[in-house]
C-alpha positions as CSV (number, residue, x, y, z in Angstrom):
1,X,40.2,78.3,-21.7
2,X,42.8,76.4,-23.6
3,X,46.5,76.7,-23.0
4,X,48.1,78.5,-25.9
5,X,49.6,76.2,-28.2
6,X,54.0,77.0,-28.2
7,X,56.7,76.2,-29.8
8,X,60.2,75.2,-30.0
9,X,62.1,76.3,-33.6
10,X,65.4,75.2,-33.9
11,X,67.0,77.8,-36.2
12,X,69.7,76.4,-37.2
13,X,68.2,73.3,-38.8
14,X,64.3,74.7,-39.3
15,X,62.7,71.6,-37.6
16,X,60.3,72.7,-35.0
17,X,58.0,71.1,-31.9
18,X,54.7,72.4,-31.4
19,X,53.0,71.6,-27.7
20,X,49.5,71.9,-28.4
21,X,46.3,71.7,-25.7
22,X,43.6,69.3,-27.3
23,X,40.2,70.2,-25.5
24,X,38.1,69.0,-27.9
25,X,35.3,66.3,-26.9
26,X,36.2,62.4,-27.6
27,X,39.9,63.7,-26.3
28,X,42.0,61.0,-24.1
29,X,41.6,63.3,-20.9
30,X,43.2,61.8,-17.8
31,X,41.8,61.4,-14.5
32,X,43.1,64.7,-12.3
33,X,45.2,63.1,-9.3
34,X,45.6,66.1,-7.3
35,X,44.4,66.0,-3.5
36,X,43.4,69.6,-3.8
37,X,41.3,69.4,-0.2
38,X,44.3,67.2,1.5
39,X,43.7,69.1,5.0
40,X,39.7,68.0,4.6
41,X,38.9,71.8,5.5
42,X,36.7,72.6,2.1
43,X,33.8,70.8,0.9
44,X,33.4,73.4,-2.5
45,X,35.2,72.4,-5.8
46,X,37.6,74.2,-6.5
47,X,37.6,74.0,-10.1
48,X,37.5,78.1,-10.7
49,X,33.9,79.0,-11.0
50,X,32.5,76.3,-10.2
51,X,29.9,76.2,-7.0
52,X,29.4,72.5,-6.1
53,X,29.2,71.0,-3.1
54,X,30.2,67.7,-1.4
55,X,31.0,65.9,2.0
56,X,34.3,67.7,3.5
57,X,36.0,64.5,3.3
58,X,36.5,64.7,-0.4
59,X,40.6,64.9,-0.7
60,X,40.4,65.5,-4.3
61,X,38.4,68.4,-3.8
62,X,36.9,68.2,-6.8
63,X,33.3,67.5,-7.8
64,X,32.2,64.4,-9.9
65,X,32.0,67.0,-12.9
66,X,35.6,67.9,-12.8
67,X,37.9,65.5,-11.4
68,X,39.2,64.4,-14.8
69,X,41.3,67.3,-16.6
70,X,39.9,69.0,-19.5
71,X,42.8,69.5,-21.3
72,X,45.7,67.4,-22.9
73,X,48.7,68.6,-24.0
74,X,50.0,67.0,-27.7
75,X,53.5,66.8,-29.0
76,X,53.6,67.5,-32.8
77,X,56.8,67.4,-34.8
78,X,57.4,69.2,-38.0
79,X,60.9,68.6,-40.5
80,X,63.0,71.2,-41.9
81,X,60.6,71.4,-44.6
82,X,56.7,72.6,-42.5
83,X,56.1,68.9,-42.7
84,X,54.5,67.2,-39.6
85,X,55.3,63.8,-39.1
86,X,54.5,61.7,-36.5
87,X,56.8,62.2,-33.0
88,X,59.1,59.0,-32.3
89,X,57.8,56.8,-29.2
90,X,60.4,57.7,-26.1
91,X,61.8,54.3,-26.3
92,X,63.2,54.5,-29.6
93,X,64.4,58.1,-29.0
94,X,66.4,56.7,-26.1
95,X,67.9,53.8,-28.5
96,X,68.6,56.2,-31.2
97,X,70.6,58.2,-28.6
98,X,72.3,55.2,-27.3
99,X,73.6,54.7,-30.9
100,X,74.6,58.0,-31.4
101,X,76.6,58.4,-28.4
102,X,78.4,55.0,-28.2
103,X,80.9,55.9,-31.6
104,X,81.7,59.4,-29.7
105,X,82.6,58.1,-26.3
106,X,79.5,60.4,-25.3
107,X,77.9,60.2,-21.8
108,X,74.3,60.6,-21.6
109,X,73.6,60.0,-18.3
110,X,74.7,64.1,-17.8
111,X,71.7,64.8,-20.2
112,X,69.3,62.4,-18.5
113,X,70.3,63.5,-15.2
114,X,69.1,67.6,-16.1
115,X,65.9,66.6,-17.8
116,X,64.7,64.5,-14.6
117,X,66.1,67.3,-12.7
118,X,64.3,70.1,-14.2
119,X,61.2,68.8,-15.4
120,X,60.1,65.9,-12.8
121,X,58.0,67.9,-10.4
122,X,58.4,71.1,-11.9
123,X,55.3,71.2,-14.6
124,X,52.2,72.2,-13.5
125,X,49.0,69.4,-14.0
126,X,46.9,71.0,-16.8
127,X,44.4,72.1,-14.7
128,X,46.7,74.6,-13.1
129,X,48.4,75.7,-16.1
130,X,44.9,76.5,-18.0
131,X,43.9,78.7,-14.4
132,X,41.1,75.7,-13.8
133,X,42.4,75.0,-10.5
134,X,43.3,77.8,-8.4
135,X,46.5,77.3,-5.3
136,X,47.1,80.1,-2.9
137,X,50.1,82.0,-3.6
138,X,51.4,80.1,-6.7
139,X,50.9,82.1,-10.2
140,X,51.9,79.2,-13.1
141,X,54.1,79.4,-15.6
142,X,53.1,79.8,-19.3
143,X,53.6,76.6,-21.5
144,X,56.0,78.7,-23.7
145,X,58.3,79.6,-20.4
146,X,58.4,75.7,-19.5
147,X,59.1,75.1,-23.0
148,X,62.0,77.5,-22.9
149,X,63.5,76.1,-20.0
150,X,63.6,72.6,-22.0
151,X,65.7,74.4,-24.5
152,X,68.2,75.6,-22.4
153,X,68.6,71.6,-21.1
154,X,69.6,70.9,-24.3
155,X,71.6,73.7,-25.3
156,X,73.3,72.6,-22.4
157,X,74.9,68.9,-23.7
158,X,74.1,69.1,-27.6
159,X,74.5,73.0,-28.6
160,X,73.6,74.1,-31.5
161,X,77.1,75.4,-33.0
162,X,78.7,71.5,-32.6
163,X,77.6,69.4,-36.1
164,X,77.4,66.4,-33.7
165,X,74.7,67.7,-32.2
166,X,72.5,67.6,-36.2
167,X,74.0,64.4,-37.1
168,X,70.9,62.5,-38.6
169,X,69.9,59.6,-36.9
170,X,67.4,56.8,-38.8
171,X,64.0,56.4,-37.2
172,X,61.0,54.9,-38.2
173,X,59.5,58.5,-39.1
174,X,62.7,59.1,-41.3
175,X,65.7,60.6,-40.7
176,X,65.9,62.9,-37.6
177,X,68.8,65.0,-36.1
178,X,70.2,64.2,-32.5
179,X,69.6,67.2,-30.8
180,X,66.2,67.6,-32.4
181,X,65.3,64.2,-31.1
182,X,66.5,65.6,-27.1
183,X,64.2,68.6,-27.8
184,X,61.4,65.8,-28.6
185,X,62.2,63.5,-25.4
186,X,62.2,66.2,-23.6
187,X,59.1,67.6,-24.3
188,X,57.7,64.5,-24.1
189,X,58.2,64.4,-20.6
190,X,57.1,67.7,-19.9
191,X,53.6,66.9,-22.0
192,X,53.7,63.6,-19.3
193,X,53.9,65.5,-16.4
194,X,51.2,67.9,-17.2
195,X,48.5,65.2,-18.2
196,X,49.0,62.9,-15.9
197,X,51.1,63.4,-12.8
198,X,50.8,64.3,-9.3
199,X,54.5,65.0,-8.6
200,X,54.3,68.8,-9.3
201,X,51.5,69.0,-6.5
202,X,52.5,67.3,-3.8
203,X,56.3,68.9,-3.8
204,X,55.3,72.5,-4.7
205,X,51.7,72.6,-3.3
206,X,51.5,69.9,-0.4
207,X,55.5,69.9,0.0
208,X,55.6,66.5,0.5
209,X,56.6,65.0,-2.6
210,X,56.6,61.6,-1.0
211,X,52.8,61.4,-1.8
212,X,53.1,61.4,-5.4
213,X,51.6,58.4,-6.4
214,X,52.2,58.5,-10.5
215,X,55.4,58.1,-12.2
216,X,54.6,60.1,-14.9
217,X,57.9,61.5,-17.0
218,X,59.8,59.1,-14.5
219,X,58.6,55.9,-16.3
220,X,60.7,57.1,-20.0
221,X,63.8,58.0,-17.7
222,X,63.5,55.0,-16.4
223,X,63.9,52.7,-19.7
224,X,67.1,54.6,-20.5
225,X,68.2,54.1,-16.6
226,X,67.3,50.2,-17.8
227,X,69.2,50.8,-21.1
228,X,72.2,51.9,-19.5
229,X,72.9,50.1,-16.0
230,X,75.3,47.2,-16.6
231,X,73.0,44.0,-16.0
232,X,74.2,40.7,-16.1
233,X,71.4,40.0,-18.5
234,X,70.1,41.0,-22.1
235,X,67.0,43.3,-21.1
236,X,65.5,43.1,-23.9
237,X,62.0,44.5,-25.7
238,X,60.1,43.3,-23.4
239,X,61.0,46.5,-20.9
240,X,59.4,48.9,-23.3
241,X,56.0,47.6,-22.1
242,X,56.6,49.5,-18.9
243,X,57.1,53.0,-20.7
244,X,53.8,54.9,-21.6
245,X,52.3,55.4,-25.3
């Protein structure tokens, strides 16, 4: 089943982010990195319903059929107008902040620090968000309540009664506002976390986050840790290889 499509509407300027689940075949699904059967004690998939079989010393406890997700979740971006454009890469969303903040004396790191905080191993893979693979005591959030939470990040350091907070900034999609470009990071990450990660798992299901193995919505943090650490030397473009498309 597909994980209902949500939605963050910013009401005081219209714009809106839509987190949609693209199941569809020919989709970009990502290998599931999970290491469901860890403890070696199960040799049944445990994708729900499914009643394959396989040696006990499977650690991703899943079958050949199922190890890659089945779902992907997609960041659209729509302007004050209904009109989707295309979402800005995280990299230029981190620049665009950096120039916003610099004339107002503004720290970011604050900002930065919450959405690493909150989101980094705190969104469920896919699989576990669409009920495809089941953990004993944990119910998952809905998208829309994760989606929520990002809000209240932001309300946090750009709220919407301060006009700072909508002052357009020029992208290569056009003009967007500030805080509408930290709902976007944001949810960026959270979309990274979901489709690819492994940090969620191993610190709420395996508590031991230690054994995370992907960076997932680190990678973005890091190029504005990059951004804003005081190197001797020019960094460059050439870090935005490192950050995920």
């Amino acid at each position: 089943m597909a994980i209902a499509t949500s939605t963050i509407i910013d009401a005081k300027s219209n714009w809106q982010i839509r987190v949609t689940d693209l199941t569809a075949l020919g989709t970009r699904f990502h290998a599931n990195p999970n290491k469901i059967n860890y403890l070696q004690n199960s040799n049944h998939c445990n994708f729900n319903g499914c009643a394959n079989t396989f040696r006990i010393n499977r650690t991703s406890g899943l079958c050949n059929n199922h190890q890659t997700h089945q779902h992907s979740l997609f960041l659209e971006l729509f302007d004050f107008n209904g009109t989707l454009i295309n979402a800005p890469l995280h990299t230029e969303i981190v620049d665009k902040l950096i120039e916003w903040a610099k004339p107002r004396n503004y720290d970011l790191l604050p900002i930065f620090k919450d959405i690493s905080f909150n989101i980094l191993g705190n969104i469920p893979d896919v699989s576990t968000l669409a009920g495809e693979t089941l953990h004993v005591g944990f119910t998952p959030p809905t998208l829309q309540t994760l989606l929520d939470e990002v809000i209240i990040i932001v309300d946090k350091h750009m709220p919407d009664y301060n006009n700072s907070s909508y002052q357009p900034l020029i992208t290569r999609q056009g003009n967007i506002p500030a805080r509408i470009l930290a709902l976007t990071f944001a949810g960026l990450i959270l979309c990274e976390e979901a489709n690819r990660g492994d940090r969620w798992f191993n610190r709420i299901i395996r508590k031991n986050e230690s054994k995370t193995e992907l960076l997932g919505g680190a990678m973005p943090i890091g190029y504005f840790a990059a951004r804003m650490f005081p190197w001797g030397i020019e960094i460059g473009k050439a870090a935005q290889r490192f950050v995920p498309r």
